[in-house]
C-alpha positions in Angstrom: 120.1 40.1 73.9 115.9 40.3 73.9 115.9 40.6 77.5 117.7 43.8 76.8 115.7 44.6 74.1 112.8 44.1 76.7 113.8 45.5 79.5 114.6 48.9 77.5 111.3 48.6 75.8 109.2 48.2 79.2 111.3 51.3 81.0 110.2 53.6 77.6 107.0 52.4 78.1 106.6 53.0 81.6 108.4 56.5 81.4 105.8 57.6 78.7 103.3 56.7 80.8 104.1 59.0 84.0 103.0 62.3 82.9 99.8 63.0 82.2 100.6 66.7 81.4 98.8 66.8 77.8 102.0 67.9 75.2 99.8 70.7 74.2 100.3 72.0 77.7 104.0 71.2 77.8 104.8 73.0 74.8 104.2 76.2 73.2 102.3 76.8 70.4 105.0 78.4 67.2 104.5 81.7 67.9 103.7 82.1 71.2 101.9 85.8 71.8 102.2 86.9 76.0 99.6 87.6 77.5 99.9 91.8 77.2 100.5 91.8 74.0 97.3 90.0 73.2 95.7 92.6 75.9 96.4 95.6 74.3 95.0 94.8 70.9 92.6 91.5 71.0 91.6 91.9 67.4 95.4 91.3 66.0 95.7 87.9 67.7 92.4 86.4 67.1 92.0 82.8 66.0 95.9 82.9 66.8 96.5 79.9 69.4 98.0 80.6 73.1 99.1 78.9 76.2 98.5 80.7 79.4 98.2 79.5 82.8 97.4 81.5 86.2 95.0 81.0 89.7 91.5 80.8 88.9 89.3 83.5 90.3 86.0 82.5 89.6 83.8 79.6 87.8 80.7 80.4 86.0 78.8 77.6 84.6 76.7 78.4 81.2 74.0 76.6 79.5 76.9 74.7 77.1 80.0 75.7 78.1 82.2 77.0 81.6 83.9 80.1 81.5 86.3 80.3 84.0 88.2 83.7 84.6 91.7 83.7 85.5 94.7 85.6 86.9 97.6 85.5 84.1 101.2 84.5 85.3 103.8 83.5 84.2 104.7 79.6 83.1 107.7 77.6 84.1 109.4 74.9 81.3 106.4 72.5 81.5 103.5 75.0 81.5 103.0 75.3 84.9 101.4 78.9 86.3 104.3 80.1 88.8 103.4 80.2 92.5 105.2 84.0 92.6 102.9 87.5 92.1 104.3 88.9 88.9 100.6 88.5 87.7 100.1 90.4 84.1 95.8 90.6 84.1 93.0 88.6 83.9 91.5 86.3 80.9 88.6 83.9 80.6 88.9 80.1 79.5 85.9 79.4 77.8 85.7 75.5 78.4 83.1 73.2 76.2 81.0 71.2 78.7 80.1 71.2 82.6 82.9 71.4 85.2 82.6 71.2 88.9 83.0 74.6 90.6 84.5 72.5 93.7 87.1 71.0 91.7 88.2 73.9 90.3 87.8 75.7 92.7 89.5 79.5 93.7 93.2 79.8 93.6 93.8 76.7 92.3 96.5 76.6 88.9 95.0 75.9 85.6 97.0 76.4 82.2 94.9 76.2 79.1 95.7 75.6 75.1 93.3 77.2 72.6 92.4 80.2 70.3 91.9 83.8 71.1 88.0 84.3 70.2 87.2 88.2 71.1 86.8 90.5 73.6 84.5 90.4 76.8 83.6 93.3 78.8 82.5 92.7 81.9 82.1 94.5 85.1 84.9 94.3 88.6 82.9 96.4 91.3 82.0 99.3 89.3 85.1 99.4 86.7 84.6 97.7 83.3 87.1 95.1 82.8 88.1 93.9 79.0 89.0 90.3 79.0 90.4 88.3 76.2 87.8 85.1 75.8 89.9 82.1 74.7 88.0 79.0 73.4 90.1 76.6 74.8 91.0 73.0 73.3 93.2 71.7 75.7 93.1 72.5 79.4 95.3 70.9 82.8 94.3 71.8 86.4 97.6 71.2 88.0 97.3 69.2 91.7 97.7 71.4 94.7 101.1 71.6 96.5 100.8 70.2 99.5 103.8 70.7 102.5 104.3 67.6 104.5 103.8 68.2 108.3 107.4 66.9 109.4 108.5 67.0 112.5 111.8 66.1 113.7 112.2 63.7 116.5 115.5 62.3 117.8 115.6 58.9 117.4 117.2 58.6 120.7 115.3 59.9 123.3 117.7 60.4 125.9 120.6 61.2 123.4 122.5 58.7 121.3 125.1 58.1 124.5 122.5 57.5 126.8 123.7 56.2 129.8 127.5 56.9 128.8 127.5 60.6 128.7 124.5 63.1 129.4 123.9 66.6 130.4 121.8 67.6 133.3 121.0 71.4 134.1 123.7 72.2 131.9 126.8 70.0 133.8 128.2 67.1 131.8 129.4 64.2 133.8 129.9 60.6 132.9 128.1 57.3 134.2 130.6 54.4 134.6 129.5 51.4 135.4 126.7 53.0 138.1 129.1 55.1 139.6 128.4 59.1 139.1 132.1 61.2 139.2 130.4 65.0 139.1 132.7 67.3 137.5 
């Protein structure tokens, strides 16, 4: 009976401990505001707490904090920015602290948890952008998706019935015993 009490006890603890998503990141906050809604009128939503997520653009280290701008998307079930285009318009993550611009570095997915603080103007090429500035309070740079390089190789190199049966220049005959019968 403890064994069973142990080895249930040991698999909770060991399934608590795979994720390292924060639960601020998982969830939504209560009411959850999209990003164009907060777009179109910045002032309504302030100190209201999101969670966004998109493909960061650029990373601008300041003297106490990183602002990091960011293309919003769309977030899957866990918080995740999705790897399609529907993108909705850009925000910047205003992060407390130094981060490494190589880390997070362009295009990579970052999803944020924090208040909306104001509005920041600021310049792409010659048209002036307005950008919601959250201050955020929780952030998760999601790891890159990598594609394994498989290759397919037959594990038998002259087929599977190698010397029974084969095909050569597209005739199948049959090998008995040394003896070749052509067809």
């Amino acid at each position: 009976m403890t064994s069973r009490i142990v080895l249930c006890l040991t698999i909770l603890l060991l399934s608590a401990c795979a994720s390292q998503v924060p639960i601020l990141i998982k969830l939504p906050p209560s009411p959850d505001p999209e990003f164009h809604q907060v777009k179109n009128n910045i002032d309504t939503f302030q100190n209201q707490y999101v969670r966004w997520g998109g493909k960061i653009i650029s990373v601008e280290n300041k003297e106490n904090s990183t602002w990091i701008e960011l293309l919003a998307g769309p977030l899957n079930h866990y918080g995740r920015p999705g790897s399609n285009t529907n993108y909705e318009g850009r925000f910047i993550a205003k992060i407390d602290g130094f981060l490494d611009p190589e880390h997070y570095s362009k295009d990579r997915n970052l999803t944020i948890f924090g208040t909306i603080d104001t509005e920041f103007v600021k310049m792409i090429d010659d048209h002036p952008y307005s950008y919601p500035l959250v201050s955020t309070k929780v952030y998760y740079l999601w790891p890159e998706y990598r594609t394994a390089r498989y290759q397919y190789y037959y594990p038998y190199y002259y087929g599977y019935y190698y010397p029974y049966y084969s095909s050569h220049f597209g005739f199948h005959h049959r090998h008995h015993f040394g003896f070749h019968h052509y067809y």
